[in-house]
C-alpha positions in Angstrom: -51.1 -66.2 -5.4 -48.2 -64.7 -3.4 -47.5 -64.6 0.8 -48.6 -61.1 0.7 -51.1 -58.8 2.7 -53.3 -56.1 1.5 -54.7 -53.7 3.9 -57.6 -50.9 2.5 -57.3 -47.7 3.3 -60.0 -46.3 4.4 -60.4 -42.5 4.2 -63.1 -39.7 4.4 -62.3 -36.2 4.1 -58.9 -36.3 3.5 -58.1 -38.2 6.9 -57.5 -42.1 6.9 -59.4 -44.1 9.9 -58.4 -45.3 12.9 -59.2 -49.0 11.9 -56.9 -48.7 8.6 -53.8 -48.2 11.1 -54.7 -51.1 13.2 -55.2 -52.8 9.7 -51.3 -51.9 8.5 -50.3 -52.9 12.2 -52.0 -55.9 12.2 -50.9 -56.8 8.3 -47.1 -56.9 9.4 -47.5 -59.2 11.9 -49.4 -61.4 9.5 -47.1 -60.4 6.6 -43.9 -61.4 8.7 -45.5 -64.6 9.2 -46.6 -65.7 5.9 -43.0 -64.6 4.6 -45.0 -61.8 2.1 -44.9 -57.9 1.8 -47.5 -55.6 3.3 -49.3 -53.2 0.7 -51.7 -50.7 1.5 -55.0 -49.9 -1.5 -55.6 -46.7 -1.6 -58.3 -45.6 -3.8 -59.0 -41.4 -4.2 -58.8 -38.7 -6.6 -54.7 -38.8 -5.6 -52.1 -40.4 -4.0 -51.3 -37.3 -1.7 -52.4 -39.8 1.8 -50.0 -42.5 0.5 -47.4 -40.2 2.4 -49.4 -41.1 6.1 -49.2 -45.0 4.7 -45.0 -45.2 6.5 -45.9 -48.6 7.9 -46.6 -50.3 4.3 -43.9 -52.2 1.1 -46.4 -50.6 -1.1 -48.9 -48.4 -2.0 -50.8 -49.2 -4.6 -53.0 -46.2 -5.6 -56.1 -46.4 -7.9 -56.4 -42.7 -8.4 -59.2 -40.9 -10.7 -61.7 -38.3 -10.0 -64.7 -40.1 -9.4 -63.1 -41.2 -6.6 -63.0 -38.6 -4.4 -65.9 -40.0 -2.5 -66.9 -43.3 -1.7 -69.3 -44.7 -4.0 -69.8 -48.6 -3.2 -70.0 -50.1 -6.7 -67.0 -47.9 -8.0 -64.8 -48.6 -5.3 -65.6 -52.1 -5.2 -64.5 -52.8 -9.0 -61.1 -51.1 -8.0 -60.3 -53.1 -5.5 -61.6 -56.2 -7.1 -59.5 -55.4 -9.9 -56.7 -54.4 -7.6 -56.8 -57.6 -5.6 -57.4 -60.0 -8.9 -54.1 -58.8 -10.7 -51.5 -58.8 -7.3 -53.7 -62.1 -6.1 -52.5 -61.5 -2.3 -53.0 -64.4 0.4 -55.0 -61.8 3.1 -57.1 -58.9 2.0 -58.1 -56.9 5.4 -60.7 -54.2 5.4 -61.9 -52.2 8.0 -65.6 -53.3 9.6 -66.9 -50.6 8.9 -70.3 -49.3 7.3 -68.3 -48.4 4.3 -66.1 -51.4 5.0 -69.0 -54.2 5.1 -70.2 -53.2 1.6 -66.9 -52.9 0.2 -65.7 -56.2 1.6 -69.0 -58.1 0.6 -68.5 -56.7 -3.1 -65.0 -57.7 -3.1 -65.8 -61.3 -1.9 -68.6 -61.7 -4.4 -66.8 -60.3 -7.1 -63.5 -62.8 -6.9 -65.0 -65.8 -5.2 -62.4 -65.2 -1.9 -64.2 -66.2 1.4 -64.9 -63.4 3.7 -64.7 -63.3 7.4 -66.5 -60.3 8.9 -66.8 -59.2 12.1 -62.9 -60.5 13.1 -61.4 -59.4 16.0 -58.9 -61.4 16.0 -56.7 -62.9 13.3 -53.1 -65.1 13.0 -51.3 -67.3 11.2 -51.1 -70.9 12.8 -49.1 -73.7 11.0 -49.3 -71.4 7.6 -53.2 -71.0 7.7 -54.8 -67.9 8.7 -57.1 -67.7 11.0 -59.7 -65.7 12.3 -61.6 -64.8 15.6 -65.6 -62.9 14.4 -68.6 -62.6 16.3 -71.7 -64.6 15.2 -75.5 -64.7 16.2 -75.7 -61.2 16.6 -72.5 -61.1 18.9 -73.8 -63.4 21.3 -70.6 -66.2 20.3 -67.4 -66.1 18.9 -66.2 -68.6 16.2 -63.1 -69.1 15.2 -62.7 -69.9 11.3 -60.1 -70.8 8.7 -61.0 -70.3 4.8 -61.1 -73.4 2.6 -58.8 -71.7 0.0 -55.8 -70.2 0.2 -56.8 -66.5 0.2 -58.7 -64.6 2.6 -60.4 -61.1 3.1 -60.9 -60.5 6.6 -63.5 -57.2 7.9 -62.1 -56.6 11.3 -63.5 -54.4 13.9 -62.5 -51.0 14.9 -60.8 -51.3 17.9 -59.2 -54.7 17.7 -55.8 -53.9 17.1 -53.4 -51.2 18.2 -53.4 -48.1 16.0 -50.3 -46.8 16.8 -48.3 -50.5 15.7 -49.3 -49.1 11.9 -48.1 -45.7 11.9 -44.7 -45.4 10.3 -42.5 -42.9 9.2 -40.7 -44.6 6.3 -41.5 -43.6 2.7 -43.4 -46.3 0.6 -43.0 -47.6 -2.7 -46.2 -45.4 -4.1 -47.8 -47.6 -7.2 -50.3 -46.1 -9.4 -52.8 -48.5 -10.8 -54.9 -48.6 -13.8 -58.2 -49.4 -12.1 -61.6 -49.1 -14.0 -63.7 -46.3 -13.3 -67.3 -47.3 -15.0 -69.7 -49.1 -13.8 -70.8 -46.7 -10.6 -74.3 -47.4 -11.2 -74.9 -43.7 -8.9 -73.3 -40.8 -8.8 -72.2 -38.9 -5.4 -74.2 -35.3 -4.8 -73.8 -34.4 -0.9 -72.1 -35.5 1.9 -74.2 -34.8 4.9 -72.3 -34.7 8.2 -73.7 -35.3 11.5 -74.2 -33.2 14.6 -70.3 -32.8 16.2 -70.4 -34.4 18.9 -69.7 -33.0 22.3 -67.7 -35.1 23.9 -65.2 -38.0 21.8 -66.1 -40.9 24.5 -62.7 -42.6 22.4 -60.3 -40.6 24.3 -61.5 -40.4 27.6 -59.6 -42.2 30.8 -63.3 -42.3 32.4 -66.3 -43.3 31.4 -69.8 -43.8 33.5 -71.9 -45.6 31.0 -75.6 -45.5 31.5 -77.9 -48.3 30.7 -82.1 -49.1 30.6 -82.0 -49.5 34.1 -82.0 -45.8 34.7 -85.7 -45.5 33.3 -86.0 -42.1 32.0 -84.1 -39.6 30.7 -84.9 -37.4 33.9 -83.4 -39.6 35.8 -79.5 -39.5 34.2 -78.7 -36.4 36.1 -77.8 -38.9 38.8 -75.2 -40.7 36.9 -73.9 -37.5 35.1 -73.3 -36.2 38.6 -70.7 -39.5 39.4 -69.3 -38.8 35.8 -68.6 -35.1 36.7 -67.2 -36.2 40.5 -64.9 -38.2 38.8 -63.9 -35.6 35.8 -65.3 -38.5 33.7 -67.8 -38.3 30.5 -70.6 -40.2 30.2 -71.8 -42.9 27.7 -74.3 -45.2 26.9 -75.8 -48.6 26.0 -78.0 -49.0 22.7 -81.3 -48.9 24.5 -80.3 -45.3 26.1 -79.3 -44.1 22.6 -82.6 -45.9 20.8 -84.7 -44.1 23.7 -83.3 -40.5 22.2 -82.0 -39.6 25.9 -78.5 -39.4 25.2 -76.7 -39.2 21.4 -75.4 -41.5 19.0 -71.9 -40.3 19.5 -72.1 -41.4 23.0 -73.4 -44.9 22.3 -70.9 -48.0 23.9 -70.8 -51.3 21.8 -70.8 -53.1 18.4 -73.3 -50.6 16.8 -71.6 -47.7 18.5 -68.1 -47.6 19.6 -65.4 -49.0 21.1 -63.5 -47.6 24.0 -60.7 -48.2 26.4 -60.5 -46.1 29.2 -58.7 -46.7 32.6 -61.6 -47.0 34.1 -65.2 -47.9 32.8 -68.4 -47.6 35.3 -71.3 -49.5 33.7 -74.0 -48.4 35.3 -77.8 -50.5 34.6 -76.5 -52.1 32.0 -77.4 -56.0 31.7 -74.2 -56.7 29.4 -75.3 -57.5 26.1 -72.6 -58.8 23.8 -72.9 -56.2 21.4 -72.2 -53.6 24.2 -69.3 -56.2 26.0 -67.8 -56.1 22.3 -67.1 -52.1 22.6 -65.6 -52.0 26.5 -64.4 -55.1 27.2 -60.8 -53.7 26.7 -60.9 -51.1 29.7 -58.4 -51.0 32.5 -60.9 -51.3 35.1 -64.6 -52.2 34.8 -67.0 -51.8 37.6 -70.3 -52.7 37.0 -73.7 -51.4 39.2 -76.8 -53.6 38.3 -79.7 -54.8 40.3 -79.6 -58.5 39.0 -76.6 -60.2 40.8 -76.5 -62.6 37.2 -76.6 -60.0 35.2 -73.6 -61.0 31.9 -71.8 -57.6 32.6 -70.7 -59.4 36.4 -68.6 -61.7 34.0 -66.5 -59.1 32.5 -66.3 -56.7 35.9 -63.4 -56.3 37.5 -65.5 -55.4 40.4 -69.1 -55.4 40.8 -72.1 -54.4 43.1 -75.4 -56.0 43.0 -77.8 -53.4 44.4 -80.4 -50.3 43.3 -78.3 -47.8 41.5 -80.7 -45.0 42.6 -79.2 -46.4 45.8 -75.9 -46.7 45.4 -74.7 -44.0 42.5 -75.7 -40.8 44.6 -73.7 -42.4 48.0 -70.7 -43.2 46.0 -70.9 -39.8 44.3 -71.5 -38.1 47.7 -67.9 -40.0 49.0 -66.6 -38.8 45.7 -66.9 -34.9 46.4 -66.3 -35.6 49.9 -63.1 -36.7 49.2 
């Protein structure tokens, strides 16, 4: 076993993800730590993205045909292969849906310990340790594998993107991985709807929750998100209810965000939805139930109607 870290890269389309940046970030801190290298696995029908991977030692590139698109079973054998033969101390992969099957796959097919849902990881007297929701969210445990190596699935989100983006020019390894055993073959990538708005990059967010009732009735909070040249987004229930999209949707089975300024509007504050906004600048919370769970995370909050307060603080708003 060596000291070293070895971050996925995950890629669709010819662009890598968000999370496989905070991964490479993330890695060098652990990397600089444990005394190892950092080396990206990067598995497509090239190398050509190894150029994007700056921020790595290494690149080690499984490259073939078949995998131009994800296919779990193929991809798994690659990097189970990959990570058997250079044997490093931390395997991170994104928490992704892609992710979570490759990193189960991986884990069963070595016998390394997984931790999923991390979202936060460090070395502490030369064991690594990890931060990862349990019970559906609802606690965080903190947990240390009984071996030496790890793989870690960490959330999207966790870690700063921009700590893994380097300019530097990587050692670029190709890697004889094996390329039977898919058990299916890929036929269509189906895209979703675009969305309209990308709720990742805006400084202002009204997030809507159940306690707006009906779909009718989220004019009222658009018109604050428009007052304040925000966007608006949503809890699960709003999203499950089919009155606002899935790319709008706040929280563990949606996404994260960290704007400057976060309204959450009739939302109780389940953890999976404090998971995907806990990070914002400001958080002001409007909910009828003065011991409502999103109170604990609020920088400031109000205990009242919404139907009584959104429209008078939107009125102030335009009135400037």
């Amino acid at each position: 076993m060596t000291m070293d870290v070895l971050v996925y890269i995950e890629h669709l389309n010819g662009k890598i993800a968000d999370v496989s940046f905070e991964l490479l970030g993330k890695g060098r801190e652990l990397a600089n730590a444990l005394g190892g290298k950092l080396d990206a696995a990067l598995i497509d029908a090239n190398s050509d993205l190894a150029t994007q991977l700056g921020s790595a030692d290494h690149v080690v590139c499984a490259v073939d045909a078949s995998f131009a698109q994800f296919s779990p079973m193929a991809y798994k054998n690659a990097l189970a292969a990959m990570v058997k033969e250079r044997a490093p101390r931390v395997v991170l992969i994104g928490n992704t849906s892609m992710g979570m099957d490759l990193a189960a796959g991986v884990s069963a097919a070595t016998g390394i310990p997984l931790i999923a849902y991390a979202n936060h990881i460090a070395v502490r007297d030369g064991a690594v340790v990890a931060t990862a929701m349990v019970y559906g969210g609802k606690l965080f445990a903190e947990a240390e594998p009984e071996g030496e190596q790890v793989i870690i699935s960490a959330l999207a989100g966790s870690f700063s993107a921009d700590a893994g983006k380097g300019e530097g020019a990587p050692i670029v390894e190709i890697f004889a991985a094996p390329t039977g055993g898919a058990g299916t073959q890929f036929k269509q990538l189906i895209q979703p709807e675009a969305a309209d708005v990308d709720i990742t990059k805006q400084d202002i967010l009204v997030s809507v929750g159940r306690g707006i009732q009906n779909a009718d009735n989220l004019e009222v909070v658009q018109e604050l998100a428009d007052a304040l040249g925000g966007a608006l987004s949503a809890s699960r229930p709003v999203v499950d209810n089919g009155w606002l999209p899935k790319a709008r949707q706040v929280g563990k089975s949606g996404v994260s965000v960290k704007p400057k300024l976060y309204f959450a509007v009739g939302i109780s504050g389940a953890p999976e939805h404090i998971e995907g906004m806990k990070d914002a600048a400001t958080i002001i919370a409007i909910n009828s139930d003065p011991n409502a769970p999103i109170f604990e995370v609020a920088d400031y909050g109000i205990a009242a109607d919404l139907f009584d307060i959104v429209p008078a603080l939107t009125e102030r708003i335009k009135s400037g």
